[in-house]
N, C-alpha and C positions, 0 to 999 in steps of 0.2 A: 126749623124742624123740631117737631117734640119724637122723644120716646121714652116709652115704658121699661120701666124697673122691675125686676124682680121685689115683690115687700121686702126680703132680707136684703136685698143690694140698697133698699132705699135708704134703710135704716143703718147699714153700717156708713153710706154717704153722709149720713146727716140731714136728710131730704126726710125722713118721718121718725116720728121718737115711735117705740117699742121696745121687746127686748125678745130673746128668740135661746133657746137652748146650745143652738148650735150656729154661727154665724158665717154667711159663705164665704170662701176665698179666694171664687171669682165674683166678677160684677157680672151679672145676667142681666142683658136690654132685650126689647123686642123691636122689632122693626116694622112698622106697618098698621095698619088700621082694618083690614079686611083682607080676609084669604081666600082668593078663587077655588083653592081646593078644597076636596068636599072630605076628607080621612073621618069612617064610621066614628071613630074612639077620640076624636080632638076637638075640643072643648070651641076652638077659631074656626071652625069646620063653615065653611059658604053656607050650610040648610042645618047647624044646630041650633038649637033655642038656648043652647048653655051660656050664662053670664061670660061677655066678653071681655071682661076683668081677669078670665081665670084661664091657664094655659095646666093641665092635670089639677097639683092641689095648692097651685100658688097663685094669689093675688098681684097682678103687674098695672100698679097705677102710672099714670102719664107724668112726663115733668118737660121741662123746656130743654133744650139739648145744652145748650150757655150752662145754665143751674147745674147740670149733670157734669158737665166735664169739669165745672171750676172746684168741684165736689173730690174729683178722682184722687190724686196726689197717687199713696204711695199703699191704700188702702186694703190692696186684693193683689194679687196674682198675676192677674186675666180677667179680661176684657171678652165675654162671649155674648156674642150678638144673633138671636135666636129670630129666623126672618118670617112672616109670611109671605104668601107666594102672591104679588100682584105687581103690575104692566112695569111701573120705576123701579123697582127694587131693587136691582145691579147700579145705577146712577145712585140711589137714594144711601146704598151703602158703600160703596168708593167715594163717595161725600162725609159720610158717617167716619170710614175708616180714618179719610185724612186729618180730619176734625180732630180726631184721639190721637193722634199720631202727632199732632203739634202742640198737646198736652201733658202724652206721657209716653215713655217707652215700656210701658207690658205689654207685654204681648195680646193680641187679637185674635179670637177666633170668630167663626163665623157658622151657623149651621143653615144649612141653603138645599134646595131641592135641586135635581142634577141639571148643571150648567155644563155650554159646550166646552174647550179648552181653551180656546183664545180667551172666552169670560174666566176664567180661573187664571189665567196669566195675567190680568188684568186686574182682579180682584189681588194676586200675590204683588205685582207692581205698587198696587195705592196703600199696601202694608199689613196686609192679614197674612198673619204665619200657620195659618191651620182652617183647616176647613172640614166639619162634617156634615153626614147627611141624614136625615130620618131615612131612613129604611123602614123601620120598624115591624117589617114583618121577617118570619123566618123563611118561609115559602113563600112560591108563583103562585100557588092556590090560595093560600090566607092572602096577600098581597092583593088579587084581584078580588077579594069578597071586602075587604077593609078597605083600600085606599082606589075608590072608583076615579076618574079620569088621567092618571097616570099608568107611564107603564113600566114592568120588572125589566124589562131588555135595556132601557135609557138608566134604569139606577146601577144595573150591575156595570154598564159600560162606565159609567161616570164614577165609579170606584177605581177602576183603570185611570181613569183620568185624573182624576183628583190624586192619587197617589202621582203619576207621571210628573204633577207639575206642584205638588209640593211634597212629595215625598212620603209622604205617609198623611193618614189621615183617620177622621173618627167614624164610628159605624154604630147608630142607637138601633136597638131591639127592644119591643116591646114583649114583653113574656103574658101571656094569656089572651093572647085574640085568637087562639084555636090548633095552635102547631102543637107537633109532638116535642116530648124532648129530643129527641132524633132529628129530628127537622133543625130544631136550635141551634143544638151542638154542632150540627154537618157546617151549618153557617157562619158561627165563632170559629170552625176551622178555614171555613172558605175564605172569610176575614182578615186572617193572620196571615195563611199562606200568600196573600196579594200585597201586605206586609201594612196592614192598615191594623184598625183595632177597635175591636166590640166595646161598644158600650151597653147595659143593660139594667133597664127600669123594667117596674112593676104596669098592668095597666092599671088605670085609676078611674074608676065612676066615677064622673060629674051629673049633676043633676040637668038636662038636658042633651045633652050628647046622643047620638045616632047607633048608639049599642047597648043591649041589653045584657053583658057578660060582669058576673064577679070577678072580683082582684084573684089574682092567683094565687092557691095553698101557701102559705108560707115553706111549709115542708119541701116542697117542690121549686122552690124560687130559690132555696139554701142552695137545693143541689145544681142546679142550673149556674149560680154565681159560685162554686166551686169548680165546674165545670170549664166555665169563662176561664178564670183566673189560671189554670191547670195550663190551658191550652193558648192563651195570650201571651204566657211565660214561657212558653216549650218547658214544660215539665214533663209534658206528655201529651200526646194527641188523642184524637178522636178512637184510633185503634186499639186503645187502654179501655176504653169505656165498653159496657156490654149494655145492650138493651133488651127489651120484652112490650114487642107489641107496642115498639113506638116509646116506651118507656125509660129509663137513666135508672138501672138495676144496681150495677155494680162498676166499679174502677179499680184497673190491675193496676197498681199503686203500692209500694211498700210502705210499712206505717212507717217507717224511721225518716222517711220522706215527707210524707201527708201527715203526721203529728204535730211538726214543729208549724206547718202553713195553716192550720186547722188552727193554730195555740197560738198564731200572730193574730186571729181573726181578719188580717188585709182583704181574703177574697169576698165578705162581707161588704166592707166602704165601697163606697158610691165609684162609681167607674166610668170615665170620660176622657176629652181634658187634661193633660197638666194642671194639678191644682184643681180640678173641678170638686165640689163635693155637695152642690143641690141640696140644702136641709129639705126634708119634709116634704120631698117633692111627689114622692108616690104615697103618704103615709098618711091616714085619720088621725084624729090627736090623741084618741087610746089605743095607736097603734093594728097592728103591727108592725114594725121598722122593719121595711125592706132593704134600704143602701144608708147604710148609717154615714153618716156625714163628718163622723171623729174615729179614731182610735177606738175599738174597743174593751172594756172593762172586763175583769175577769168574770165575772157573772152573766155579762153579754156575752161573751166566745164560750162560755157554759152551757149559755139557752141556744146560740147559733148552733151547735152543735149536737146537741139534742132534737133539736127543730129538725136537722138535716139528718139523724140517724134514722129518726123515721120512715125515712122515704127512699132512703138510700143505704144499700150492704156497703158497707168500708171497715 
């Protein structure tokens, strides 16, 4: 079996020399070779002409599977295995799992399109401790205009599921294929309350891809990931928030509260995962940083902050 690396997972293996700002601390693999799905915004998309090297703004070259695991040791975190959707891929990755599983004990994730439950007991059996799913939309309506032969009834049931049989689980959103903020926010609530958790990226132009939509305002992305982070934490829910016209206006919030979380800059870094933190995964190389992938610096939770006062009354 070969699979594909994430470039920064290759290079902190030792599998390609570079050097990267930020280095990740999990291993990102891909699994597969072609993806029957057709998702408008994804680069592996079955009818895009986008270079299939590229999964948003990352580079995933192939290596031998041997080469990769004798690579692993004690390097990263986690182990997240990022599937497309085609006929093997339940065998292809209970083979994958047990392969790592007789190498290392970090933990496994897996991010998969929705499986029945006996395949997720199955999948938890051969040693994957987590399991999430693209979702990636916030609504039934952006849902059916974005991700055509799938449908919203099987993903939301299979969040039930996936939490059932491992307990909690991850839920990615893509911010800018057409939702409101109202739309978003309902969803990072809906997320939590089933006792799972939003993860939230930027979309990202590839040059062949099946959509014609810009990256989303920065301004707008701030308040969206403070939003998350607000409501992932129970700091406060949906109820706090006021909107206008579909809009993220204001949040009833005391500053004595929202100061110190605004001054960690946390709601900021990348959101997934245990340990996940994706360098560069939504971002141009002169930026903007959407999910920062470290800590950030006092001058960074300046500009985050700024960024977001824009857009948002706090």
């Amino acid at each position: 079996m070969n699979l594909r690396l994430s470039i920064g997972s290759a290079i902190i293996l030792g599998l390609k020399k570079g050097k990267m700002a930020a280095l990740p601390t999990t291993i990102y693999t891909m699994l597969g070779e072609h993806c029957m799905g057709d998702c408008r915004f994804c680069a592996q998309a079955r009818n895009s002409k986008a270079d299939k090297k590229m999964l948003s703004r990352v580079i995933w070259p192939e290596f031998e599977l041997d080469n990769v695991l004798d690579s692993v040791d004690d390097k990263a975190k986690r182990i997240c295995v990022q599937t497309l959707n085609y006929p093997k891929l339940i065998d292809d990755l209970v083979y994958l799992t047990g392969k790592i599983k007789e190498k290392t004990n970090i933990p496994i994730s897996a991010c998969v399109n929705p499986l029945n439950k006996k395949t997720l007991k199955r999948l938890k059996d051969a040693g994957l401790n987590r399991v999430g799913v693209g979702l990636d939309c916030a609504s039934e309506k952006v849902f059916r205009e974005m991700k055509p032969g799938f449908r919203w009834d099987d993903y939301m049931n299979f969040l039930k599921d996936m939490t059932d049989v491992f307990g909690a689980g991850s839920v990615h959103l893509i911010a800018g294929l057409g939702e409101t903020d109202e739309e978003m926010i309902k969803m990072f609530q809906k997320i939590v309350d089933i006792k799972c958790y939003p993860a939230l990226f930027a979309f990202t132009p590839v040059k062949g891809i099946n959509l014609d939509y810009p990256q989303p305002g920065i301004e707008r992305y701030r308040a969206l990931q403070l939003a998350r982070y607000l409501i992932t934490n129970r700091i406060c829910g949906i109820e706090n928030m006021k909107f206008r016209r579909g809009k993220l206006f204001s949040i009833d919030l005391s500053s004595s509260i929202l100061n110190p979380i605004l001054s960690s800059g946390k709601p900021f870094q990348t959101s997934g995962c245990p340990n996940c933190n994706r360098p560069f995964y939504n971002e141009r190389p002169g930026g903007p940083m959407y999910n920062y992938p470290y800590p950030l610096s006092k001058d960074e939770i300046k500009n985050v902050k700024d960024e977001m006062k824009r857009y948002l009354r706090i």
